[in-house]
C-alpha positions in Angstrom: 21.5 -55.8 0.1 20.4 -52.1 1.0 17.4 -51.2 -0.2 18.1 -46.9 -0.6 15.2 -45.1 0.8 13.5 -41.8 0.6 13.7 -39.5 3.6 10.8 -38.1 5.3 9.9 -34.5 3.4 10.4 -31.9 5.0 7.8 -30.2 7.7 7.8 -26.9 9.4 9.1 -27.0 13.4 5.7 -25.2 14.0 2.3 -25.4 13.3 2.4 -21.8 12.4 3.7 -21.0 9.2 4.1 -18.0 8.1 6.3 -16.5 4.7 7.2 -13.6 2.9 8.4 -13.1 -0.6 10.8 -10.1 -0.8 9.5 -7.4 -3.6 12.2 -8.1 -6.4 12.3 -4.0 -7.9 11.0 -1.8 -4.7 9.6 1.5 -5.1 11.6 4.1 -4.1 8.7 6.4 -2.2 5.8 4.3 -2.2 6.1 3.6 1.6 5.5 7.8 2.3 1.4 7.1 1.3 0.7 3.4 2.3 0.0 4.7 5.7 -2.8 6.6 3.4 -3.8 3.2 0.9 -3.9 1.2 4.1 -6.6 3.4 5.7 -9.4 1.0 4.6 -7.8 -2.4 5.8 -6.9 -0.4 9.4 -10.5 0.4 10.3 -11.7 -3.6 8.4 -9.2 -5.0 10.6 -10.5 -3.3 14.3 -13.8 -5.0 13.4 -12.4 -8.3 12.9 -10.2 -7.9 15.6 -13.2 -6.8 17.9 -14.8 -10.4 16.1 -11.7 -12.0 17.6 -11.8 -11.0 20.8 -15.2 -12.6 20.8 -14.6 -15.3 19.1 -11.7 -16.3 21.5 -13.8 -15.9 24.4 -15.9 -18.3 22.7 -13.3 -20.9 22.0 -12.1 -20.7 25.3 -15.0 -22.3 27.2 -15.5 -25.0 23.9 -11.8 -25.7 24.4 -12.4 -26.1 28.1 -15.4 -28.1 28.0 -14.6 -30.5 24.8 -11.1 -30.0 24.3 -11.4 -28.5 20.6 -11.4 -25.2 19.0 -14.5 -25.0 16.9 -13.3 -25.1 13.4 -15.2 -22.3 12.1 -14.3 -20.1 14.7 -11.4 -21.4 14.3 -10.4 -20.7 10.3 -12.5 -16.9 11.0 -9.1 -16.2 13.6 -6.4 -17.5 11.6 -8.2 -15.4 8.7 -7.7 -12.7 10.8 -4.3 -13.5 11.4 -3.8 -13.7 8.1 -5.2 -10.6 6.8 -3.2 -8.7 9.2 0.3 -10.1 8.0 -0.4 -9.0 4.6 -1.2 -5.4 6.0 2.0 -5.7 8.0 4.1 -7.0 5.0 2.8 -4.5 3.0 2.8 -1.5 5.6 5.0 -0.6 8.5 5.5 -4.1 10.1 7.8 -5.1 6.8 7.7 -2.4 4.1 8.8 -5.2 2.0 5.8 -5.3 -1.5 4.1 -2.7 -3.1 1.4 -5.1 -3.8 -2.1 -4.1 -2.0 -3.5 -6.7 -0.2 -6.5 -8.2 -0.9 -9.7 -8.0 1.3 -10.0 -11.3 2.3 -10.3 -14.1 5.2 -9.3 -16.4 2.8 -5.7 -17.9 1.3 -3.7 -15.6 -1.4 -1.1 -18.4 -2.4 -0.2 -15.4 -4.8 0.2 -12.5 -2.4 3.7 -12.1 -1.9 2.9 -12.4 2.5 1.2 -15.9 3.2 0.3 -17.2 6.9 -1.7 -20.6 7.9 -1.6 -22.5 10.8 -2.5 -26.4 10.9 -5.9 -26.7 12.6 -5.5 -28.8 16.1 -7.4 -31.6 16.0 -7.4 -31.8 20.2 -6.1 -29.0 22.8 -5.6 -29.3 26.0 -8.5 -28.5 29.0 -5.8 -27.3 31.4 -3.5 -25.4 29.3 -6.2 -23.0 28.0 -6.6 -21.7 31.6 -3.3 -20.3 31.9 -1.2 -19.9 28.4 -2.6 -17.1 27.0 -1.9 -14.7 29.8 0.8 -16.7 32.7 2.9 -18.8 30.2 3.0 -16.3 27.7 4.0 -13.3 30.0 7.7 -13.4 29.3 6.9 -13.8 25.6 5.3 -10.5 26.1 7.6 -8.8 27.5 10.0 -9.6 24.7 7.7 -8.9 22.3 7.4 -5.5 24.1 10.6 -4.6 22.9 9.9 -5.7 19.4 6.8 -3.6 18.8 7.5 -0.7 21.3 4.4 -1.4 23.5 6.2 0.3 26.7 4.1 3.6 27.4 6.3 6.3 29.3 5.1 9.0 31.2 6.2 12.3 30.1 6.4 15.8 31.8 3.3 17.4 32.2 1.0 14.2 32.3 2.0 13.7 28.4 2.2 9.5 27.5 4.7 8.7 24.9 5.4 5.7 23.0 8.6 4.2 23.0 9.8 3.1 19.5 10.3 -0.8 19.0 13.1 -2.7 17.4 10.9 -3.4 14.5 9.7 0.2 13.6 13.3 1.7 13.7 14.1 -1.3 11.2 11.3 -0.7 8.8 12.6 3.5 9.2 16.0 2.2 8.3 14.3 0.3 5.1 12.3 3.2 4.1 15.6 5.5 3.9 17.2 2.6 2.2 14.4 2.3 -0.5 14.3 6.1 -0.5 18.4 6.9 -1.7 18.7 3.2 -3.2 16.1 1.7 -3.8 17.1 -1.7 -2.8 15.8 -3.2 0.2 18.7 -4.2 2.0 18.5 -8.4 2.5 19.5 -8.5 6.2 16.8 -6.6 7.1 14.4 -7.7 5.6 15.7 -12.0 7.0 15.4 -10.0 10.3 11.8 -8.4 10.2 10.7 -11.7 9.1 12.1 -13.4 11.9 10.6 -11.1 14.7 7.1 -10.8 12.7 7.0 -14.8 12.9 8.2 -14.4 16.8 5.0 -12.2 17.1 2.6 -13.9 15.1 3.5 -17.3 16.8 2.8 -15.7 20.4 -0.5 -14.3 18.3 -1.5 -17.9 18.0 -0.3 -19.2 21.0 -2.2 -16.6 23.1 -5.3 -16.6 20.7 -5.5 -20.4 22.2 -5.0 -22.1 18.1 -2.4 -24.4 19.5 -0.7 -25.6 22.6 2.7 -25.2 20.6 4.6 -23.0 22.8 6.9 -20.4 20.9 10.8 -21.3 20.8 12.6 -18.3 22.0 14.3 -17.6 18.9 14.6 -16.2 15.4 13.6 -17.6 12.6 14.9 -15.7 9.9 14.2 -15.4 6.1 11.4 -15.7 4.0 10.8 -19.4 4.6 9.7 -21.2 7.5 12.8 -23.5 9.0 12.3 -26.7 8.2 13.3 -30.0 10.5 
């Protein structure tokens, strides 16, 4: 006789996960001053990021000598992680709530942008010496295009910034919310898929796991499941 069982649940494919809940009635114009609101969260976020550079520097020599991220330092990086994917979702990475975001290291499980990662219990010695600058290089270089990190040099010694995929996207969501305002659905799937491409090379490089990031899109609000 078969005895029916109960499948596995589900799990994300990464330790990373990261989701976004679409703003159900956009404002129309809202996105023209959030470069203004967000002025607070830009100059609290290059402090922590400054903390995270140290921090990292930090982790790097634990990691090598014990094989472990301290968990402090540890939840203080993902909180910065996390803080700036709300910013992002909010602002120009995403344009896609008109909810501020709170000012906090901490979990929102009711902020419409949520990001955790699941805290490695052992990383690897060896790995930590080389994947946050040689294995991730041609992640970078992808994510280059993304985020519109080439720098040209312009007539007369002038440096110009090249616009990435993602901020002509969010420009083409702005005008949408501007005449329609609807957010148009297969934008937004696609923003969140390159935002979790970036954020899981964030982790990756930041030395949170020894994951290495799929070369693909994940799109939509959810994290894919296996």
């Amino acid at each position: 006789m078969n005895v029916p069982t109960t499948p596995p649940p589900a799990v994300s494919s990464s330790p990373l996960r990261v989701e976004g809940t679409p703003e159900p009635t956009p404002s129309r114009a809202l996105w023209i001053v959030k470069w203004l609101l967000l002025i607070p969260h830009y100059i609290v976020l290059f402090v922590l990021w400054i903390g995270v550079l140290v921090v990292s520097v930090i982790a790097f020599f634990a990691i090598l000598i014990t094989g472990r991220y301290p968990r402090a330092l540890f939840d203080y990086t993902v909180g910065v992680l996390r803080w700036y994917w709300r910013v992002s979702y909010y602002g120009y990475g995403v344009l896609a709530t008109d909810r501020y975001p709170p000012f906090t290291l901490g979990e929102a499980p009711d902020y419409p942008a949520r990001l955790d990662i699941a805290y490695p219990e052992q990383l690897s010695r060896g790995l930590v010496l080389v994947k946050w600058w040689l294995l991730a290089i041609p992640h970078y270089l992808i994510l280059g295009a993304f985020t519109g990190a080439g720098m040209y040099t312009a007539h007369m010694g002038m440096v110009w910034r090249a616009p990435g995929l993602i901020g002509v996207l969010v420009l083409i969501v702005a005008i949408a919310l501007l005449f329609t305002a609807k957010y148009p659905r297969g934008l937004f799937h696609l923003l969140m898929g390159l935002s979790r491409w970036t954020l899981r090379v964030s982790a990756y490089a930041l030395l949170l796991t020894d994951t290495y990031p799929p070369f693909r899109l994940d799109q939509g609000p959810n994290e894919p499941m296996q």
